[in-house]
Backbone and ligand atoms as CSV (ligand in chain L), in Angstrom:
chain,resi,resn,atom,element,x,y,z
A,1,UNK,N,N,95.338,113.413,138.321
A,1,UNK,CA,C,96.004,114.073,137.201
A,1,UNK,C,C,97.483,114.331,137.529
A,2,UNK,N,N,98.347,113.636,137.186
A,2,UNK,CA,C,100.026,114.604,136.827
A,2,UNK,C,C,100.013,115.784,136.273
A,3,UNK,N,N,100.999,116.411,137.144
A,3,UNK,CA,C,101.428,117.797,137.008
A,3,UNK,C,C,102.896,117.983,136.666
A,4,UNK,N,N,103.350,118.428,136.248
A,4,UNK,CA,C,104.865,118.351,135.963
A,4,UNK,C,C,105.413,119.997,136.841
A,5,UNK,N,N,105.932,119.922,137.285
A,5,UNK,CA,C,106.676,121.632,137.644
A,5,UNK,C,C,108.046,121.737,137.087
A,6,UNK,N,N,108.457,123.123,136.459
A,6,UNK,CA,C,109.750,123.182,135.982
A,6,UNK,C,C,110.403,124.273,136.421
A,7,UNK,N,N,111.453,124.177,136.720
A,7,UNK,CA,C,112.421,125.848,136.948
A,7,UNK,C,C,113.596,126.285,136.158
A,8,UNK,N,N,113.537,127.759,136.235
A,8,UNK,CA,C,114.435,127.980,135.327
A,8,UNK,C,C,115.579,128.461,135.983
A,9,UNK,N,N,116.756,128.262,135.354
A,9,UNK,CA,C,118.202,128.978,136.025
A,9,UNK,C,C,118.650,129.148,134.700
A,10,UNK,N,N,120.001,130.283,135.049
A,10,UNK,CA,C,120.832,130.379,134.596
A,10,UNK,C,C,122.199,129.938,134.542
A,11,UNK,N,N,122.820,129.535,133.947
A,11,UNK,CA,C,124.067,129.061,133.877
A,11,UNK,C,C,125.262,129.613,132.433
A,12,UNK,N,N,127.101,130.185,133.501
A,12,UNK,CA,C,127.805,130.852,132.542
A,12,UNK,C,C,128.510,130.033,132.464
A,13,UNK,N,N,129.285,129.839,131.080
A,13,UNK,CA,C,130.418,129.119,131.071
A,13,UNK,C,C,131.608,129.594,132.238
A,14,UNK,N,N,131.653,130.441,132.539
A,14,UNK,CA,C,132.815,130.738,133.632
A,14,UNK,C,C,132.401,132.079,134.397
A,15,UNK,N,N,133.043,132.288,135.795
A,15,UNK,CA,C,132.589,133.663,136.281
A,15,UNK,C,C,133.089,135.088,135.643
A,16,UNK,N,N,134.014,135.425,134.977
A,16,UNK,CA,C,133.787,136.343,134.217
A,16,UNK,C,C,133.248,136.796,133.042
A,17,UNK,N,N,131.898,135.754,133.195
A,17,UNK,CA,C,130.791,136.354,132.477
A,17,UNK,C,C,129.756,137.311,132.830
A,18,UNK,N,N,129.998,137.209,134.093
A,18,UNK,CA,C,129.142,137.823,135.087
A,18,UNK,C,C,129.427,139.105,135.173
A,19,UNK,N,N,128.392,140.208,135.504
A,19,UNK,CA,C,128.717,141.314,135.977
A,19,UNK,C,C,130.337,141.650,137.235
A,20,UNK,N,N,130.481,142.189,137.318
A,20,UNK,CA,C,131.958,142.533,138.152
A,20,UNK,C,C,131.683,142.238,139.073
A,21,UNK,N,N,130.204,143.012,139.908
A,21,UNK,CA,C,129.945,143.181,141.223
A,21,UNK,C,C,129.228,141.354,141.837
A,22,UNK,N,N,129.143,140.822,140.660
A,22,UNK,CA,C,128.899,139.484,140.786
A,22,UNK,C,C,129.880,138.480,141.254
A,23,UNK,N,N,130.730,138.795,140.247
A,23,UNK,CA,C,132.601,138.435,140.706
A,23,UNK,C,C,132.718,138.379,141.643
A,24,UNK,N,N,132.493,139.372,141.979
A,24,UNK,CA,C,133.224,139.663,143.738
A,24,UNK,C,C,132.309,139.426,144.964
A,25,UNK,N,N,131.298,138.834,144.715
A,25,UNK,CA,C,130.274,138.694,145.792
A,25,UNK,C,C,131.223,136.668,145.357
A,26,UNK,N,N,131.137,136.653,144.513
A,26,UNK,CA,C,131.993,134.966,144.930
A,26,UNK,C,C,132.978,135.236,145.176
A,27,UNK,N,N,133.854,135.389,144.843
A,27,UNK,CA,C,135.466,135.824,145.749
A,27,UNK,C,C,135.053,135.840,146.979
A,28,UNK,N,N,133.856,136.924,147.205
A,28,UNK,CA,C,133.800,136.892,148.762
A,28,UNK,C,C,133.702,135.767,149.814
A,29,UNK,N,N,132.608,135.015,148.645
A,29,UNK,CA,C,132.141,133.968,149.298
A,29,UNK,C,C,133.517,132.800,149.517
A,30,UNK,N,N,134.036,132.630,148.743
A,30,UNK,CA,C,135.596,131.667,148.579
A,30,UNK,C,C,136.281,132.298,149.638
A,31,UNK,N,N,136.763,133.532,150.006
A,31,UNK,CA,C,137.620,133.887,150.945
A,31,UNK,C,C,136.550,133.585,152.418
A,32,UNK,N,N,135.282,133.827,152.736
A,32,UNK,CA,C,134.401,133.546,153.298
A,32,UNK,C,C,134.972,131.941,153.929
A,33,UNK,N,N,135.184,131.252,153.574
A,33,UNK,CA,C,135.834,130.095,153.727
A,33,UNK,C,C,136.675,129.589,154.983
A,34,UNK,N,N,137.602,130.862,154.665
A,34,UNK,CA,C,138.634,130.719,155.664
A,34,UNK,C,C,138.084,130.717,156.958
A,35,UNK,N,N,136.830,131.511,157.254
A,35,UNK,CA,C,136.165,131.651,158.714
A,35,UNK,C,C,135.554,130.733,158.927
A,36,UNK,N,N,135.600,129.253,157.942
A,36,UNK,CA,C,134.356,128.386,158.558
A,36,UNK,C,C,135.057,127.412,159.828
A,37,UNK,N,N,134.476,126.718,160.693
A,37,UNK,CA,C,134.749,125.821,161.716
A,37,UNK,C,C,134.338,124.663,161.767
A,38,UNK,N,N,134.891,123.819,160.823
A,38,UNK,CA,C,134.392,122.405,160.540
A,38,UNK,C,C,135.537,121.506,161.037
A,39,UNK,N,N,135.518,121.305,161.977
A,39,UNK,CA,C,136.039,120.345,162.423
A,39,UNK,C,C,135.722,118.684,162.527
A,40,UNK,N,N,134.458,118.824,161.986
A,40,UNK,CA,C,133.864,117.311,162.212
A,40,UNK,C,C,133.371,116.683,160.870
A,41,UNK,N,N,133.272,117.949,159.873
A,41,UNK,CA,C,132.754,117.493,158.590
A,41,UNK,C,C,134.097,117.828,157.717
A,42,UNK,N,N,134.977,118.758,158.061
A,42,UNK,CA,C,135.826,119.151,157.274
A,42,UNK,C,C,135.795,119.367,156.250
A,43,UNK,N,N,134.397,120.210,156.092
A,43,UNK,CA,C,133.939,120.723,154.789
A,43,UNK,C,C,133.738,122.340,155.128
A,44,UNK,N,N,134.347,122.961,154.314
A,44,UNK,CA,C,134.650,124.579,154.555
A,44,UNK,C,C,133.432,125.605,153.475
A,45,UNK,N,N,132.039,125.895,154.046
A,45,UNK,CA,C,131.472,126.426,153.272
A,45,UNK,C,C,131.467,127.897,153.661
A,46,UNK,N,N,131.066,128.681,152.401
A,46,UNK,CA,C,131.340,130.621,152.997
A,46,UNK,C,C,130.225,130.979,151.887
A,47,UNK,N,N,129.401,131.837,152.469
A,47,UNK,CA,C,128.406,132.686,151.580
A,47,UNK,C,C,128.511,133.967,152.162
A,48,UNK,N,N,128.343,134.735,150.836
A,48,UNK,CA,C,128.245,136.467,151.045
A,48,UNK,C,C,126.799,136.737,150.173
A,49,UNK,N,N,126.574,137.838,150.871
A,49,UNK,CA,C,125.273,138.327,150.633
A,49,UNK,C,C,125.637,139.893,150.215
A,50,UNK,N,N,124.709,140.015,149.149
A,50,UNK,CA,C,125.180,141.736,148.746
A,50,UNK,C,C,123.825,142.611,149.265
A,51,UNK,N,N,124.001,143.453,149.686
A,51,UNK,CA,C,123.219,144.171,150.538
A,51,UNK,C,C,122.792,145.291,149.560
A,52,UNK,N,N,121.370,145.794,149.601
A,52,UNK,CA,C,120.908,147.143,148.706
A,52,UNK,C,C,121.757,148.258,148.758
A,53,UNK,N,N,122.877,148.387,149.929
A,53,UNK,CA,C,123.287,149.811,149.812
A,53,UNK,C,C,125.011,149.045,149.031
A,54,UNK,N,N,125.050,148.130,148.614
A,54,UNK,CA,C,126.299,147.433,148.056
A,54,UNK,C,C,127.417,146.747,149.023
A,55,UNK,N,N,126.878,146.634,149.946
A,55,UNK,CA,C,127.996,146.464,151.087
A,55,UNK,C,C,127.841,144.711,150.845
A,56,UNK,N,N,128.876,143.792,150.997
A,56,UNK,CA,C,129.233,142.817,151.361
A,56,UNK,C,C,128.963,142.139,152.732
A,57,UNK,N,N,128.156,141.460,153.110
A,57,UNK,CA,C,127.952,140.851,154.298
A,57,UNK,C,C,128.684,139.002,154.513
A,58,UNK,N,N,129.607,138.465,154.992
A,58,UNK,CA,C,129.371,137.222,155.269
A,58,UNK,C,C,129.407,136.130,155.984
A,59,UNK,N,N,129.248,134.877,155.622
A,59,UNK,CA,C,128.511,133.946,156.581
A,59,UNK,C,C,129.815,132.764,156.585
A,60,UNK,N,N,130.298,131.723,157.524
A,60,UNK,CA,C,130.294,130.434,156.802
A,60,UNK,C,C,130.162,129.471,158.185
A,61,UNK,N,N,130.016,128.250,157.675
A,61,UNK,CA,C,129.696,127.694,158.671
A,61,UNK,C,C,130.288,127.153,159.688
A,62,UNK,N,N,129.595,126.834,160.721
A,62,UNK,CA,C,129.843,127.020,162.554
A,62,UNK,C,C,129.584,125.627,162.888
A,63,UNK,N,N,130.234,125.013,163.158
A,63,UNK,CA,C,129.976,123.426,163.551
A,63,UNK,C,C,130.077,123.333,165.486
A,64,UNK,N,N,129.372,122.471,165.793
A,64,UNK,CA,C,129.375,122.358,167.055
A,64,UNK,C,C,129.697,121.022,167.609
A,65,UNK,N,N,130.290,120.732,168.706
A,65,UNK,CA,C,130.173,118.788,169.029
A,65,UNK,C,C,129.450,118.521,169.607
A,66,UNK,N,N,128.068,119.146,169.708
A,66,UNK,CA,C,126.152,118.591,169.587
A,66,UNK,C,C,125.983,119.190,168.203
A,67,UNK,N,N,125.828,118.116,167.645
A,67,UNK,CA,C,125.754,118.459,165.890
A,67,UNK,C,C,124.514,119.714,165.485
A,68,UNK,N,N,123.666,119.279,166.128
A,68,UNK,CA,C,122.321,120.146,165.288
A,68,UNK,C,C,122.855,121.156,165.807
A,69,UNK,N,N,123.403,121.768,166.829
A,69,UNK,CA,C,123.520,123.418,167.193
A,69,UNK,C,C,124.415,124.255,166.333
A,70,UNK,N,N,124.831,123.547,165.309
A,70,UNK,CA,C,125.745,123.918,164.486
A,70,UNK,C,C,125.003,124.709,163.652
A,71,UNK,N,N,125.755,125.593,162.449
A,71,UNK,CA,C,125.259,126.487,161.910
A,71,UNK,C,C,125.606,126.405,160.112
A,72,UNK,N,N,125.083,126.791,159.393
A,72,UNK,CA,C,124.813,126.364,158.102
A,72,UNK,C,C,125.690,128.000,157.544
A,73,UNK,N,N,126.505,128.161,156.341
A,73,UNK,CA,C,127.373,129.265,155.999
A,73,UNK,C,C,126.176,130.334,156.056
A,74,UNK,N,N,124.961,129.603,154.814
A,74,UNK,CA,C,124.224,130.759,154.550
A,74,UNK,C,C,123.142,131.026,155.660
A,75,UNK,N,N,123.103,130.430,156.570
A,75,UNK,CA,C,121.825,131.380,157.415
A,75,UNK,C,C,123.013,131.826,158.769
A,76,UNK,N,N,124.027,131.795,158.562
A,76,UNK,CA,C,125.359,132.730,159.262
A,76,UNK,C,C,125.121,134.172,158.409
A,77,UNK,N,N,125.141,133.577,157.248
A,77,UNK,CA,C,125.138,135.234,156.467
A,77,UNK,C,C,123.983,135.892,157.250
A,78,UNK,N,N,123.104,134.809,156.401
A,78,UNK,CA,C,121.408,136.090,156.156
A,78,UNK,C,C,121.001,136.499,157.867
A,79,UNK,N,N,121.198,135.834,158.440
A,79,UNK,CA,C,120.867,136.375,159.644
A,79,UNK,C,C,121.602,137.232,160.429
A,80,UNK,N,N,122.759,137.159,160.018
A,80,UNK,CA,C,123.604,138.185,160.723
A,80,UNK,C,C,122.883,139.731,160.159
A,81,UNK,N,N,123.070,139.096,158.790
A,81,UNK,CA,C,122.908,140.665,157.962
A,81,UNK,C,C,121.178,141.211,158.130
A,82,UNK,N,N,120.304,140.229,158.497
A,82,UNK,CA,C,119.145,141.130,158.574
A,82,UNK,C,C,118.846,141.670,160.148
A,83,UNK,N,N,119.838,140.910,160.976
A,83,UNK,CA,C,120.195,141.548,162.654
A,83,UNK,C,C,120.326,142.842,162.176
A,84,UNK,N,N,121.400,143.073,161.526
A,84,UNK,CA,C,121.938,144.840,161.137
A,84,UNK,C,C,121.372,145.607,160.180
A,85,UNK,N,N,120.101,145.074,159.611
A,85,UNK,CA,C,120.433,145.906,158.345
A,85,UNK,C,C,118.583,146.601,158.545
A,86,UNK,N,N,117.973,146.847,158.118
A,86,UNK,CA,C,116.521,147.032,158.255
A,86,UNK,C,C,115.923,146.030,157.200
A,87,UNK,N,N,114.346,145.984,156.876
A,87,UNK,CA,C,113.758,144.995,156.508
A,87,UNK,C,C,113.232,145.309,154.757
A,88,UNK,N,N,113.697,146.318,154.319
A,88,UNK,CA,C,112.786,146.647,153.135
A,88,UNK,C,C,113.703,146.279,151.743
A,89,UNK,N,N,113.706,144.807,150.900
A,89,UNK,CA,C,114.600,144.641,150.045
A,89,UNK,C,C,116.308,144.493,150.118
A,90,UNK,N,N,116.792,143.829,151.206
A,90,UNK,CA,C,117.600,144.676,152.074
A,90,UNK,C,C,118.889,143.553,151.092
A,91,UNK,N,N,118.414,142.440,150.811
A,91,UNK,CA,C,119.386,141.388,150.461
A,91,UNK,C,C,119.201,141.478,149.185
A,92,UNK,N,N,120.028,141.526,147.897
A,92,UNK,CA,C,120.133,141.473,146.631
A,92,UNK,C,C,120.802,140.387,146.032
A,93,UNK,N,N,121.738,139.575,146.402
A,93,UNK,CA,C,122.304,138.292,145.621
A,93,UNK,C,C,122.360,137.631,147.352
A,94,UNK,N,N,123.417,136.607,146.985
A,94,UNK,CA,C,123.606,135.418,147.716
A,94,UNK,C,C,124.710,134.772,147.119
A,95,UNK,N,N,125.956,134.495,147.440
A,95,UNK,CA,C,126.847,133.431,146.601
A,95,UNK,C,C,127.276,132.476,148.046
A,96,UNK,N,N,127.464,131.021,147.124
A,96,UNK,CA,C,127.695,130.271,147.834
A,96,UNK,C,C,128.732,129.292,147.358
A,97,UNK,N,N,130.180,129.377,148.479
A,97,UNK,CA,C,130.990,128.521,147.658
A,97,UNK,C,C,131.470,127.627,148.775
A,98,UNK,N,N,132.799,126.644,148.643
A,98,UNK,CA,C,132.582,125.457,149.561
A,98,UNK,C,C,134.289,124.597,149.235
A,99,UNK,N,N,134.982,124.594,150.118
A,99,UNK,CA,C,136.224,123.787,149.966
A,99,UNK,C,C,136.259,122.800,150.725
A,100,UNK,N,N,136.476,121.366,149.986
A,100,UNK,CA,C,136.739,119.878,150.607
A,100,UNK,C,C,137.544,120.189,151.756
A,101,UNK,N,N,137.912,118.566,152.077
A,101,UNK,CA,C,138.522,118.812,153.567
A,101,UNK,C,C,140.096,118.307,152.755
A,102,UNK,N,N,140.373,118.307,151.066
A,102,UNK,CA,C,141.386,118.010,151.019
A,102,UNK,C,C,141.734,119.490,149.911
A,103,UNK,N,N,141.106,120.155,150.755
A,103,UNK,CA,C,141.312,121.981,150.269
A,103,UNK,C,C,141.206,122.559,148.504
A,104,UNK,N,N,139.990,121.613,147.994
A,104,UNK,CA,C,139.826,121.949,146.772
A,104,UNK,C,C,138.685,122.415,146.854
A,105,UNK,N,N,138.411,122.853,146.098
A,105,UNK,CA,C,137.068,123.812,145.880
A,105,UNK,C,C,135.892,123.010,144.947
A,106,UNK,N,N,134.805,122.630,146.266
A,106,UNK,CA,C,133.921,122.223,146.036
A,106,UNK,C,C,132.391,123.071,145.667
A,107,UNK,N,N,131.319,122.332,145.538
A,107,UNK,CA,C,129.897,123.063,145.017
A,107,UNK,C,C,129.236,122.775,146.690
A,108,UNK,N,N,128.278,123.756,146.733
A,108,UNK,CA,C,127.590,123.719,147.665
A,108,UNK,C,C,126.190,123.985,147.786
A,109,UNK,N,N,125.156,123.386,147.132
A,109,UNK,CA,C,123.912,123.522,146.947
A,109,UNK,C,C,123.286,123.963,148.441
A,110,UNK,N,N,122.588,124.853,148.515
A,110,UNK,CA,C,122.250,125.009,149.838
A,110,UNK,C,C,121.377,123.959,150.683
A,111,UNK,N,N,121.458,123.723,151.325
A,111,UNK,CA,C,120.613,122.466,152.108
A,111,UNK,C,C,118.703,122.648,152.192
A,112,UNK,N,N,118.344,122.012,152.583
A,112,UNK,CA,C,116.990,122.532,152.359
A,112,UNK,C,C,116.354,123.540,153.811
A,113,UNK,N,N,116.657,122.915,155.182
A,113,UNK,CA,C,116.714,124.122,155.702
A,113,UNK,C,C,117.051,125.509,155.237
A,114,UNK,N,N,118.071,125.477,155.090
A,114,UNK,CA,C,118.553,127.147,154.341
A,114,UNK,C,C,117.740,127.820,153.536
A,115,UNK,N,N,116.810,126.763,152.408
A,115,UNK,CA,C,116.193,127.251,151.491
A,115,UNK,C,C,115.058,127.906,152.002
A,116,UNK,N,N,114.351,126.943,153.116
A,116,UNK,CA,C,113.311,127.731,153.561
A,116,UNK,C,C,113.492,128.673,154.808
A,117,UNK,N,N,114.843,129.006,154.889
A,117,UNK,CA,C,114.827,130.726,155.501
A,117,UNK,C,C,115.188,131.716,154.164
A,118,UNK,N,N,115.831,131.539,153.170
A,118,UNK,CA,C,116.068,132.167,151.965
A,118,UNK,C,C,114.639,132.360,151.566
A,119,UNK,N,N,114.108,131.866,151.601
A,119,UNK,CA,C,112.776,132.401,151.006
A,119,UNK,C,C,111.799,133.092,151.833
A,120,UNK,N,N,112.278,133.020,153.450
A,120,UNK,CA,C,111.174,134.048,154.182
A,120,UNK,C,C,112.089,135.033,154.509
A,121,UNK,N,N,113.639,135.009,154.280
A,121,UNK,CA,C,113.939,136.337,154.090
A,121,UNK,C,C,113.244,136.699,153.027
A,122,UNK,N,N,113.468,136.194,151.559
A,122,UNK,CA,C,112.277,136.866,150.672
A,122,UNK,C,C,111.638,137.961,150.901
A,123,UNK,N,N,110.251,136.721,151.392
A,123,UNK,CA,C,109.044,137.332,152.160
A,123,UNK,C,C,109.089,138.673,153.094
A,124,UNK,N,N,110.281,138.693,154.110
A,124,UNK,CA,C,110.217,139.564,154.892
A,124,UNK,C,C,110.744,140.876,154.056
A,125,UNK,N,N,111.362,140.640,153.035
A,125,UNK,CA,C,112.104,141.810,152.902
A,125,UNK,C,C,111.057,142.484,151.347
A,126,UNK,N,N,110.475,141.351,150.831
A,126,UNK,CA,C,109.279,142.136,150.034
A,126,UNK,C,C,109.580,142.007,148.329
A,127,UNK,N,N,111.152,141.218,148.212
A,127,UNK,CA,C,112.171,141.720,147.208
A,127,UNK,C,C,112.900,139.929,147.069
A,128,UNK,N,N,112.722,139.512,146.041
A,128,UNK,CA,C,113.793,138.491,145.483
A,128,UNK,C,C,115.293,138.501,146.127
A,129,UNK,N,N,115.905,137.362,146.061
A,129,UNK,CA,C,117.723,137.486,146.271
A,129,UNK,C,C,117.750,136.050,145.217
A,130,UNK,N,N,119.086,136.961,143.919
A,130,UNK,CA,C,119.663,135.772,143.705
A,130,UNK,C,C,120.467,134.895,144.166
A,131,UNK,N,N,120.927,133.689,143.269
A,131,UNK,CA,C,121.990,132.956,144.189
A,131,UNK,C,C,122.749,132.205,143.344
A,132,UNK,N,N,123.741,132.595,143.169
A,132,UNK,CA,C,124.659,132.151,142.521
A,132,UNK,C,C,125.753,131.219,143.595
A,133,UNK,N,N,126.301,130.385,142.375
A,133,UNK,CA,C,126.491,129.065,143.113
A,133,UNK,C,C,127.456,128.523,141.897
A,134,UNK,N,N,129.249,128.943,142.530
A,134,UNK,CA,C,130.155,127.989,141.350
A,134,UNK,C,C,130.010,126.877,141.496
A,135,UNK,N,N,129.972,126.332,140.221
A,135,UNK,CA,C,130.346,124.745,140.038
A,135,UNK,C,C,131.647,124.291,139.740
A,136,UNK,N,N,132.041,123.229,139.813
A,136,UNK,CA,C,133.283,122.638,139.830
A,136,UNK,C,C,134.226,122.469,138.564
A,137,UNK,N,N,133.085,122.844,137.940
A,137,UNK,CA,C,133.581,122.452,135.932
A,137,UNK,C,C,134.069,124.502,135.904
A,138,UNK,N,N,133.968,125.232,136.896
A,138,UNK,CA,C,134.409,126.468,136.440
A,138,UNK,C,C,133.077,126.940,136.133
A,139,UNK,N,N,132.206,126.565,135.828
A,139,UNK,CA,C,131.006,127.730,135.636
A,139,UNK,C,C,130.210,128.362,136.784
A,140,UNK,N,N,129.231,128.937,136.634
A,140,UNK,CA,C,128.286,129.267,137.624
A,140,UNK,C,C,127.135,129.603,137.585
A,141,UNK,N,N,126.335,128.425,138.391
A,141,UNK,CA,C,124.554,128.746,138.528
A,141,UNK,C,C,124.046,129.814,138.774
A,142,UNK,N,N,123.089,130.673,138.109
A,142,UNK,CA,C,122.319,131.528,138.687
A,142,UNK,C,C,121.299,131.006,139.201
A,143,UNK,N,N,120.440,131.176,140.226
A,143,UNK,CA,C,118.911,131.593,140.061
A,143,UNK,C,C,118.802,132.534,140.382
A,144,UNK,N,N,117.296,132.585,139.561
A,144,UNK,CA,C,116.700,134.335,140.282
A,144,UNK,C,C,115.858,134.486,141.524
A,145,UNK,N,N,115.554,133.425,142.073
A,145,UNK,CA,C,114.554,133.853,143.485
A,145,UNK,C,C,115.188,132.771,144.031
A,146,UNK,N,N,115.247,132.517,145.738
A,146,UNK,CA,C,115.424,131.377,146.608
A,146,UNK,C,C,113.947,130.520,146.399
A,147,UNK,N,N,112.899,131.018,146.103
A,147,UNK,CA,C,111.828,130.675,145.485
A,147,UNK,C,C,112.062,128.944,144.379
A,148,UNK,N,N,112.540,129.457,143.524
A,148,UNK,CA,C,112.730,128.335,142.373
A,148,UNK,C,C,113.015,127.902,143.320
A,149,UNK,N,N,114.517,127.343,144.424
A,149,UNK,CA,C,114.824,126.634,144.548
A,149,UNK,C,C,114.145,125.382,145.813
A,150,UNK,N,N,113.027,125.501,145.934
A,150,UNK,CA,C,111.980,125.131,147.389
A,150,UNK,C,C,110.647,125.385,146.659
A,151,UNK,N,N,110.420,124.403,145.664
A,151,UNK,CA,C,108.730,124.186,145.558
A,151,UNK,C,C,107.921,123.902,146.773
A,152,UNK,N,N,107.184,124.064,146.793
A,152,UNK,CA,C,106.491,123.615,147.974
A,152,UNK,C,C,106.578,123.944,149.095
A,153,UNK,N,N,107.148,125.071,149.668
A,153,UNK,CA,C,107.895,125.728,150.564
A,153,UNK,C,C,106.579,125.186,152.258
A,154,UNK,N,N,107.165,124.908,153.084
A,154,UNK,CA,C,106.414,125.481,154.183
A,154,UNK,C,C,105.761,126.876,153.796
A,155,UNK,N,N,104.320,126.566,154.863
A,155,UNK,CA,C,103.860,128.454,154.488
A,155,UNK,C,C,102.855,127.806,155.629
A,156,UNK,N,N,102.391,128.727,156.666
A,156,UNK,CA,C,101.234,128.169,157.348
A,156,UNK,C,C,100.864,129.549,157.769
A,157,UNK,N,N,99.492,129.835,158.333
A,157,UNK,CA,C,99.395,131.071,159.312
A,157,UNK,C,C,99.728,130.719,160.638
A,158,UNK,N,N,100.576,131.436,161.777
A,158,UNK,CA,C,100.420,131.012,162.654
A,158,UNK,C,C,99.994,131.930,163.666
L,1,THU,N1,N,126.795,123.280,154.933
L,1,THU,C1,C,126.652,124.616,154.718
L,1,THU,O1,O,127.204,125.449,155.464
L,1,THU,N2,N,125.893,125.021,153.679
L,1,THU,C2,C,125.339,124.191,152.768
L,1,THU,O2,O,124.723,124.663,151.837
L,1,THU,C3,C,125.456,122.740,152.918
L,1,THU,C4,C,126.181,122.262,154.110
L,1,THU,C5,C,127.649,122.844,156.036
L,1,THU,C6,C,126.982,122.135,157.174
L,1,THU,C7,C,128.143,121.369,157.757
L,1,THU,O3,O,128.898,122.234,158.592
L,1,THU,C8,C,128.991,121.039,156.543
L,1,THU,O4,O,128.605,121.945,155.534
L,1,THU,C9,C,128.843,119.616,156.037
L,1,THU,O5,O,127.519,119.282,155.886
């Protein structure tokens, strides 16, 4: 039998459609940027994470010259921030933004690794995180869970 699966997002014509505190969790993420270390991909990604007590946390990515030891913007964020923070709902959004190596401002879908720690932060924390994500035309993706974005997620007991 075929099954079809579908997900839903949101999408604004531009970011000041968004709540304020939304705004500025991408700003964050865009200035987030400046800290990334890509020297080999010369692709500059930065994610901020908004934290339950409102605080700004962020991430971007860490490149290494043994490639895999390198580090992805958003699990720079989320892991930094659940090092410091305690475990109960602790992460509330996620933005993720991304500048070429010829300093324009690109999209940055999170990779699929990323997705499946976004979603056992989830798990660990008991509580959804959205994730908003500008696009290049000026608008910006919502989703509402890291969930939508990883059908099929790993899950095992171990
Ligand atoms: N990268 C991220 O930091 N996040 C993503 O969502 C996709 C890719 C990084 C990994 C590498 O440093 C560079 O972007 C190019 O792949």
């Amino acid at each position: 039998m075929k099954k079809t699966l579908a997900i839903e997002y949101d999408e604004y014509a531009s970011k000041g459609e968004l709540p304020i505190a939304d705004q500025e969790l991408i700003e964050a993420a865009q200035r987030a940027t400046e800290g990334s270390y890509s020297p080999y991909s010369h692709f500059r990604v930065g994610a901020a994470v908004r934290m339950k007590d409102g605080t700004i946390e962020i991430g971007s990515n860490q490149e290494n010259l043994a490639y895999p030891s390198g580090l992805c913007a958003e699990r720079v964020a989320l892991f930094g921030a659940s090092a410091r923070y305690g475990k109960d709902c602790i992460i509330k959004a996620l933005a993720i933004a991304a500048v070429d190596g010829e300093g324009k401002a690109a999209e940055a879908s999170p990779c699929g690794a990323c997705r499946q720690v976004m979603i056992e932060q989830e798990q660990r924390q008991g509580c959804n995180m959205r994730i908003l994500l500008p696009l290049n035309d000026g608008s910006v993706r919502e989703y509402n869970s890291a969930s939508d974005l990883l059908p099929f997620v790993f899950a095992a007991e171990l």
